[in-house]
N, C-alpha and C positions, 0 to 999 in steps of 0.2 A: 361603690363601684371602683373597682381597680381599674384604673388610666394605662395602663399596659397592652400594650398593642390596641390601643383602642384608637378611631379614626373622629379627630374633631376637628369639624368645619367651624373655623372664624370667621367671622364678616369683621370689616374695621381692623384689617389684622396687620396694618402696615405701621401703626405709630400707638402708643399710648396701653390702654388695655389691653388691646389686642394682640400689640407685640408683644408686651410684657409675660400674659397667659401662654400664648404661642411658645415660648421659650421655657417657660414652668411646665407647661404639659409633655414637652416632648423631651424634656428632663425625666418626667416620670412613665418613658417608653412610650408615649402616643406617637400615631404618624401626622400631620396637622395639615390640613388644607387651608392655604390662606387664601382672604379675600379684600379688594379692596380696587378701589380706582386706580392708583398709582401702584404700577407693576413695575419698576425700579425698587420703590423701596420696598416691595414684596421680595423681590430680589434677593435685597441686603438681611428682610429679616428671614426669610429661607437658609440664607448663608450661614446665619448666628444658631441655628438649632441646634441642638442634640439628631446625629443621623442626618446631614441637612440633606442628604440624596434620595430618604423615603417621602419626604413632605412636597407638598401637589402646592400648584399657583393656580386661583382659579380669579380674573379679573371681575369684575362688575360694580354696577351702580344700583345702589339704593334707591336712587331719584327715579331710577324707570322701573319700579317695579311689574309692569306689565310685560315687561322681558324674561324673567330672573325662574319663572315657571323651565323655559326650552331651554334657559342656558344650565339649569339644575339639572334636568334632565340629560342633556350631552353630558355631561359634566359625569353624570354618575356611570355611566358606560366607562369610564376610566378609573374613577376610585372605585367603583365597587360598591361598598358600604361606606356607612355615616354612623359610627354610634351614638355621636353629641353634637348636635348645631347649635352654637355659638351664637346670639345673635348679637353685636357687640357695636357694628357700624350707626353711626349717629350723628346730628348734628345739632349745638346748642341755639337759644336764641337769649337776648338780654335786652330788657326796654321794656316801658310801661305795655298794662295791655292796650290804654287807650291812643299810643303811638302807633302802634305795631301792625303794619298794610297786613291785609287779607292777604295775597299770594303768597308773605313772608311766612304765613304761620301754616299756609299750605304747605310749603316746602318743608317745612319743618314736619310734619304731621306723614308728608310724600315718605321721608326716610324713616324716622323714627319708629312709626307705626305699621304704615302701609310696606315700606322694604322688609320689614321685621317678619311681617305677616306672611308675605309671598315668599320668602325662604324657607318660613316653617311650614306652608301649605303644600309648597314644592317639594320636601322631603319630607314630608307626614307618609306618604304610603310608601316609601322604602322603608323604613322604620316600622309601621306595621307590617309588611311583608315579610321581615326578620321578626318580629314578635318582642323585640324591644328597642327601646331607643332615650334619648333626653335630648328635651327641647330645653337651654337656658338661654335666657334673655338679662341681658345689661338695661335695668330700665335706669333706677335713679332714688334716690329719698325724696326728691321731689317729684316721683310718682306714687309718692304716699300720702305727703302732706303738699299744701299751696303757700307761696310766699310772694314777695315783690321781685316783678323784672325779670320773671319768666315763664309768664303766663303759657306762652305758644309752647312750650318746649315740657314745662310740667302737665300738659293736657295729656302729651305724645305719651310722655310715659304713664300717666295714670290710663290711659289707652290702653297702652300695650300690657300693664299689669293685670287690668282687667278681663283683656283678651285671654291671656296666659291662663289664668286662674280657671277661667270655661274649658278652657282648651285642656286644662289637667282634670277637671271634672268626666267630660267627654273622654279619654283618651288613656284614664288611667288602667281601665276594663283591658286594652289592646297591649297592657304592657309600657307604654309612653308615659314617662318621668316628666315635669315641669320644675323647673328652679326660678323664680324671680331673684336678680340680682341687684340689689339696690346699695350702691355705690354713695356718699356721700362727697366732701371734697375728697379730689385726688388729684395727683400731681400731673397731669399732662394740658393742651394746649385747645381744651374746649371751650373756654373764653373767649383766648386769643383766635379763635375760626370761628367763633359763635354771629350770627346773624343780630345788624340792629334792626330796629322797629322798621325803618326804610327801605332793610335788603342788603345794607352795605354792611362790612369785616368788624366786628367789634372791638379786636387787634388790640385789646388788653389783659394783659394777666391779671384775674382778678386777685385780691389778698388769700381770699378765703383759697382760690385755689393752690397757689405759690406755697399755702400752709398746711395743706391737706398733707395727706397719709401716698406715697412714694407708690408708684403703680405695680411695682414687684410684690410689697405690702400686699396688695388689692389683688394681684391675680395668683397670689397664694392664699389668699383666702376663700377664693374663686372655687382653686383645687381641691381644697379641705370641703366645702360645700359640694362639690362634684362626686368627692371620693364618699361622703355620708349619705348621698341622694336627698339633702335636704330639698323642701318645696321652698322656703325663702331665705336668704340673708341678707342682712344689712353692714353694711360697708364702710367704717369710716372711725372717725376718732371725735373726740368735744362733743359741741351742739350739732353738728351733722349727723352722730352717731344717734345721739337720743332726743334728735326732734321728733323722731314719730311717738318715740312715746311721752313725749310731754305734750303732743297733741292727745293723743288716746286719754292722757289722763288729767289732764291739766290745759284743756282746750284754749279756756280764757286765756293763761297767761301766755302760752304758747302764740294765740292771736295778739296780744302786745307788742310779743318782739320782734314778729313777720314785720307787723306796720312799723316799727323803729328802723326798722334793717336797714343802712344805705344799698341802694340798691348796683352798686360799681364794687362791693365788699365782694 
């Protein structure tokens, strides 16, 4: 797929991946609709585009997903078309599973999963309407394989890859593309806003994240997945890169090093 005048909705589009992508895509002639809670720094990253005058601000919250159906909808009276929704908005969590309050891992499950779901439902029949479309989803490596201290948060995404995968089964017949985007470390502040077991700020930069692979990295590779119409990539550099496959092949040892893993790395 040529990304040339083509219109992609980001969720999460204010910091991190999402800015990152938003700024690569519309380098390569897209028009970009951002989204996200915070409409200042949608603002700023509107301002940083390629064209910053073609690209749409469209405000919302993950956590209500019971909204996100009527605001799509208005929404699309202005853009028009959607060639690519983004699903990109997220939120981490870190802490045992046996710490971790029920409502925390709701919340976590509210965005991750359930936000992700009600954007692609919400614009599933424009996208059929026009006869083609791509649904890509930011899930995780940790929504392929399980490890320590993130139980609530690798569920959302083993969720949402699952989801994805039906969804591209169902929907491939109508023209509808699915990308799973499975990110490993990467350098932005999902740690440091990640949810503890209790509910409260986890307001640490983990190591592993601090050393991942730079989110420009990431959302050019994003691109390159986008522009081939692959259905998955995996994201990342070291053991982030090839833990799924030393789980596929090498299960045992693979389960060693999960149990070794500090779980604040």
């Amino acid at each position: 797929m040529n990304l040339a005048n083509k219109t992609i909705w980001i969720t999460g589009a204010s910091s991190g991946i999402g800015k990152a992508l938003a700024i690569a895509c519309s380098k390569q002639g897209a028009r970009i609709v951002l989204s996200s809670r915070n409409t200042e720094a949608l603002e700023q990253v509107k301002s940083s585009l390629t064209s910053s005058q073609q690209h749409l601000i469209v405000p919302l919250d993950l956590a209500q997903p019971e909204q996100l159906n009527e605001l799509v909808v208005n929404a699309m009276s202005q853009i028009g078309r959607v060639d690519v929704l983004v699903n990109n908005g997220g939120i981490g969590q870190r802490g045992f599973a046996c710490e971790t309050q029920l409502d925390v891992q709701r919340k976590v499950m509210e965005v991750n999963y359930f936000g992700a779901i009600a954007m692609t439902q919400a614009l599933l029949p424009f996208m059929k309407q026009q006869g083609q479309g791509t649904i890509a989803t930011v899930a995780s490596v940790a929504g392929l394989i399980g490890g320590k201290s993130m139980a609530g948060y690798s569920a959302s995404k083993h969720a949402i890859i699952g989801y994805m995968d039906c969804l591209r089964a169902e929907e491939t017949i109508n023209g509808i593309k699915v990308l799973n985007i499975c990110p490993g470390f990467v350098q932005t502040q999902i740690s440091v806003n990640a949810f503890r077991g209790d509910g409260s700020k986890f307001d640490e930069m983990a190591s592993s994240i601090a050393n991942g692979i730079a989110v420009e990295d990431c959302a050019d590779q994003i691109v390159t997945a986008l522009e081939k119409d692959k259905a998955q990539v995996i994201i990342g550099k070291g053991i982030s890169y090839w833990a799924p496959t030393v789980y596929r092949f090498f299960p045992a040892i693979f389960r060693r090093l999960a149990a070794a893993k500090n779980y604040r790395e």
